[in-house]
C-alpha positions in Angstrom: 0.0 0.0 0.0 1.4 3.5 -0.7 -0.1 6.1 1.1 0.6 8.6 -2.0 -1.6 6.9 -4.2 -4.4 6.5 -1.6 -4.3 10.2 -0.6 -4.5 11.1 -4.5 -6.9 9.0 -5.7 -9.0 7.8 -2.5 -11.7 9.2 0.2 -11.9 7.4 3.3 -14.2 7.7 5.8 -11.9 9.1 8.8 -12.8 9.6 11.7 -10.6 13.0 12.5 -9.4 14.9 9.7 -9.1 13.7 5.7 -6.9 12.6 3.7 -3.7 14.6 4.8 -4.1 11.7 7.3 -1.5 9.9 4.8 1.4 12.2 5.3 1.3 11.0 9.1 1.6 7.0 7.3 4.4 8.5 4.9 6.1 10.0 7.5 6.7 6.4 9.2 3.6 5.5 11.2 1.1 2.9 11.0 -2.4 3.6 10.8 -5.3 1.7 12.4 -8.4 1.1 10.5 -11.6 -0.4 12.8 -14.6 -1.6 11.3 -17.4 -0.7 13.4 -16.2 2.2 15.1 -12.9 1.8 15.8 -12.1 4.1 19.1 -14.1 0.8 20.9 -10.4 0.1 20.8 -7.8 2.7 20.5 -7.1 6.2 19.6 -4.8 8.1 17.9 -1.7 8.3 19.3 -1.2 5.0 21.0 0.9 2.0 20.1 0.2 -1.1 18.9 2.4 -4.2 18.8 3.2 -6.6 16.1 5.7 -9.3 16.0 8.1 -8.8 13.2 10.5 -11.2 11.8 13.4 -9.3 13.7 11.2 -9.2 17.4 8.1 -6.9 18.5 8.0 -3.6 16.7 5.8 -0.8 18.0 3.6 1.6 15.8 2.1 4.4 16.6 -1.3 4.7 15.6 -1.6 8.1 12.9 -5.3 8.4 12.4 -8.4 6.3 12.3 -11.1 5.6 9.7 -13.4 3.6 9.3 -14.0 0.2 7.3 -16.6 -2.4 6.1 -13.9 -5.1 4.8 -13.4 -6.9 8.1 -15.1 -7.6 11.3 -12.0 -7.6 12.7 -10.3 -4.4 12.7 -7.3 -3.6 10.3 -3.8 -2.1 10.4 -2.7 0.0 7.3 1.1 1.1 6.6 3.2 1.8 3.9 4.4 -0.6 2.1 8.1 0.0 2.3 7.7 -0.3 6.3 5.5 -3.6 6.0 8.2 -5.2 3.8 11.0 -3.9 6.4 9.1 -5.4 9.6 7.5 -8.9 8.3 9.7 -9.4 5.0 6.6 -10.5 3.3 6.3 -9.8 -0.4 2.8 -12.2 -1.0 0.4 -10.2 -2.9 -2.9 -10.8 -1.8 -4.9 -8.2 -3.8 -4.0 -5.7 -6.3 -5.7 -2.3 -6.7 -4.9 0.1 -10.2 -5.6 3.4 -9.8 -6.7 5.6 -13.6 -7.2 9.3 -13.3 -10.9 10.0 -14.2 -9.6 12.5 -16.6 -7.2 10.3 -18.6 -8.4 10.2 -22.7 -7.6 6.2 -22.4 -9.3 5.3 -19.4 -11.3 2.8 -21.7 -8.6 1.5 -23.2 -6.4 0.8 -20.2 -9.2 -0.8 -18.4 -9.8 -3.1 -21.0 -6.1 -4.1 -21.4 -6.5 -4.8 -17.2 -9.4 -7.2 -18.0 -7.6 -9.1 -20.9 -4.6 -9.4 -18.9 -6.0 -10.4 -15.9 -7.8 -13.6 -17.8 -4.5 -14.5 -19.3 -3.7 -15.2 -16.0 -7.0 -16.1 -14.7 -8.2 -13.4 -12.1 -11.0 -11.8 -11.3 -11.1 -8.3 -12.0 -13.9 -5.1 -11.3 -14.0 -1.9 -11.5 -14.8 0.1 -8.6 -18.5 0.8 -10.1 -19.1 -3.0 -10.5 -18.0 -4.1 -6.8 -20.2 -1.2 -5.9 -23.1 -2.7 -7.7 -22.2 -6.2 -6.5 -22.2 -5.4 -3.2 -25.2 -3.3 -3.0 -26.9 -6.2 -4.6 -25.8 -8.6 -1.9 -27.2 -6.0 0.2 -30.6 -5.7 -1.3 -31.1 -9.3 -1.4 -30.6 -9.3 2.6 -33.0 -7.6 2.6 -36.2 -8.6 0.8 -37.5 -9.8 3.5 -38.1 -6.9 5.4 -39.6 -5.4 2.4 -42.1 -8.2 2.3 -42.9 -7.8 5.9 -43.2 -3.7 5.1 -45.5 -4.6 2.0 -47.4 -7.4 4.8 -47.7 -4.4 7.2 -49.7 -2.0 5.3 -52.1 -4.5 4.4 -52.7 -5.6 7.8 -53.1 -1.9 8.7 -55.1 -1.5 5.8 -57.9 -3.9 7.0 -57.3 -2.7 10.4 -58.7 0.7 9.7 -61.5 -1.0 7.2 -62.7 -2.8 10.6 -62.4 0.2 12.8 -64.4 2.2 10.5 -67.0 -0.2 10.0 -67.2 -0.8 13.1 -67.8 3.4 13.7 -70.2 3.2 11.1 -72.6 0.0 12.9 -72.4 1.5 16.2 -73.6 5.2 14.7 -76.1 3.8 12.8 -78.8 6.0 14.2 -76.6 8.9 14.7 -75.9 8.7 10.6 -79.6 8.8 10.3 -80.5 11.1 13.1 -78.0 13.9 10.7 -79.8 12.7 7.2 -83.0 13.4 8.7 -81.8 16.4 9.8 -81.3 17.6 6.2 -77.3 16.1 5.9 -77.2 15.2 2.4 -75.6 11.5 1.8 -72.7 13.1 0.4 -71.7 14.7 3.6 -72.5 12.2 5.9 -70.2 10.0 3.3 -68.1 13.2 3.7 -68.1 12.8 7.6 -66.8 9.1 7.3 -64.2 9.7 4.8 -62.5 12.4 7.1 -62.4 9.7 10.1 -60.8 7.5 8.0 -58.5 10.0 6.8 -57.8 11.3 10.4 -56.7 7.8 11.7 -54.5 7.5 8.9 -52.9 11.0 9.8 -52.2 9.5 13.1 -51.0 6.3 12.3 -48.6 8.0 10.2 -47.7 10.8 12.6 -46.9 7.4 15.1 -45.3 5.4 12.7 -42.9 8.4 11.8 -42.0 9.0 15.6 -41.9 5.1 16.3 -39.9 4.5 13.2 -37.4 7.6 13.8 -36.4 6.2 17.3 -36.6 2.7 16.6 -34.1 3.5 13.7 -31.6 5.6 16.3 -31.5 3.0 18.6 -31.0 0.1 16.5 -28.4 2.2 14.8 -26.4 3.7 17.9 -27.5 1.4 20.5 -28.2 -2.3 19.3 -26.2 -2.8 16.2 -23.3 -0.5 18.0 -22.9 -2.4 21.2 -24.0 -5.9 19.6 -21.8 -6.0 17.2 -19.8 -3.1 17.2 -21.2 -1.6 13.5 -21.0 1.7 12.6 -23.7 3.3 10.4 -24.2 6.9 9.2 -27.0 8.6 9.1 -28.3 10.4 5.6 -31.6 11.9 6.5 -34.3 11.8 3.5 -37.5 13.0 2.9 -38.3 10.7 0.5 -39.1 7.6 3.1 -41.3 9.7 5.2 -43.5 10.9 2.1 -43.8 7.3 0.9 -45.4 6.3 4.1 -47.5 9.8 4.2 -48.5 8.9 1.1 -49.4 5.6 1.9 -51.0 5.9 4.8 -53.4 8.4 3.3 -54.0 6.1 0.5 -54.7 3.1 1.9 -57.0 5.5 5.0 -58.8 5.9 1.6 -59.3 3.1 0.5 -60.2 1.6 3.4 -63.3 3.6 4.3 -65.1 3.0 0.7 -66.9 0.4 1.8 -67.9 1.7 4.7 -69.0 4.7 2.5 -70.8 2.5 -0.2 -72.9 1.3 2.7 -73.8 4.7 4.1 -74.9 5.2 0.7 -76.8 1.7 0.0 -79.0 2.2 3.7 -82.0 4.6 4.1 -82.1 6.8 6.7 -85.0 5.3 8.4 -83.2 2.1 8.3 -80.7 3.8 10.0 -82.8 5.2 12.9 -84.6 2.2 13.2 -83.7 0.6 16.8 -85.4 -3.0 17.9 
């Protein structure tokens, strides 16, 4: 690893600072990468121990960012310095580096692929391990989309039932307010706002719910359980879906409830045995 090309052509996630982080690694030191939030177990500035070919050397830790590539934690340095202390020269992975701007980026890439399957290695670009791993990612998690999809409809049929329910047990109230000169419309009116208003405040719960829930898995469960670090990127977008949703399927969930109000006479509706 050279720290040179990293600090050119890389932007890690650090903790402190940016990339001018990599002049302390050029400069001699080590640095100290922690998946998962990686003060759980140092800081900058300490020292950490490794057993070299020549005896225990001692690095001191330059700066700290974070990383999704192991569960484990991982120590960076230069090259030159890992070669000096473990006299290791296997390759284990090999990372080319194009400038964005370079006329024959294509063309280079290319010759990367063909000469990696003369030799019979797997090769990606930086776009496609993206993909691949947001894939992998998406996959995980169809399940709690199902279960999303699952939820609305139960909540869907649980405002349907509360509704109807409003509707039998105001029977006579209903007819008491057609009788009274409310048109059918209204009275239809009258329901589909109490539909409406339960699926304001389900949504106004589910937002408040949801928003803590989401802070505590994020910096209390999944942080102390198994020591991940996530970032937050607030969005609208999420909360409108399920504004949206809520008022849709509010909606739809009070038609029938409407279609009765207008399929029952108001005398049928006053009518008490």
């Amino acid at each position: 690893m050279k720290p040179a090309t990293l600090q050119k052509y890389t932007h890690f996630g650090w903790l402190q600072g940016g990339n001018e982080n990599w002049d302390k690694v050029k400069n001699g030191g080590s640095n100290r990468v922690g998946k998962f939030l990686p003060p759980l177990w140092s800081r900058e500035g300490d020292f950490v121990t490794l057993e070299g070919v020549k005896g225990p050397v001692n690095f001191e830790i330059a700066a700290i960012f974070y990383d999704y590539t192991t569960e484990h934690g991982l120590l960076m340095m230069d090259r030159t310095m890992y070669l000096k202390t473990f006299n290791d020269h296997t390759i284990d992975s090999l990372a080319i580096f194009i400038d964005p701007q370079a006329p024959d980026r294509a063309e280079v890439i290319e010759q990367v692929r063909k000469t990696a399957r003369e030799w019979g290695l797997p090769v990606s670009t930086q776009g496609e391990l993206h993909g691949n791993i947001l894939s992998v990612f998406d996959s995980t998690f169809a399940v709690t989309r199902s279960m999303r999809v699952l939820a609305v409809i139960v909540a869907f049929f649980g405002i349907a039932g509360a509704i109807l329910t409003l509707f039998m047990e105001r029977q006579r109230e209903f007819g008491i307010y057609r009788a009274l000169g409310f048109s059918t419309s209204q009275v239809a009116t009258m329901t589909l706002m109490e539909g409406l208003g339960m699926g304001v405040v389900s949504f106004l719960l589910c937002t408040g719910v949801g928003t803590a829930l989401a802070y505590v898995l994020i910096r209390v469960i999944n942080f102390h359980s198994f020591n991940w670090t996530i970032f937050y990127y607030p969005q609208w977008e999420p909360y409108l879906v399920a504004g949206g949703t809520a008022i849709l399927a509010s909606i739809g969930a009070a038609l029938y409830p409407i279609w009765k109000i207008c399929r029952t006479y108001p005398q049928m509706q006053i009518h008490e045995e």
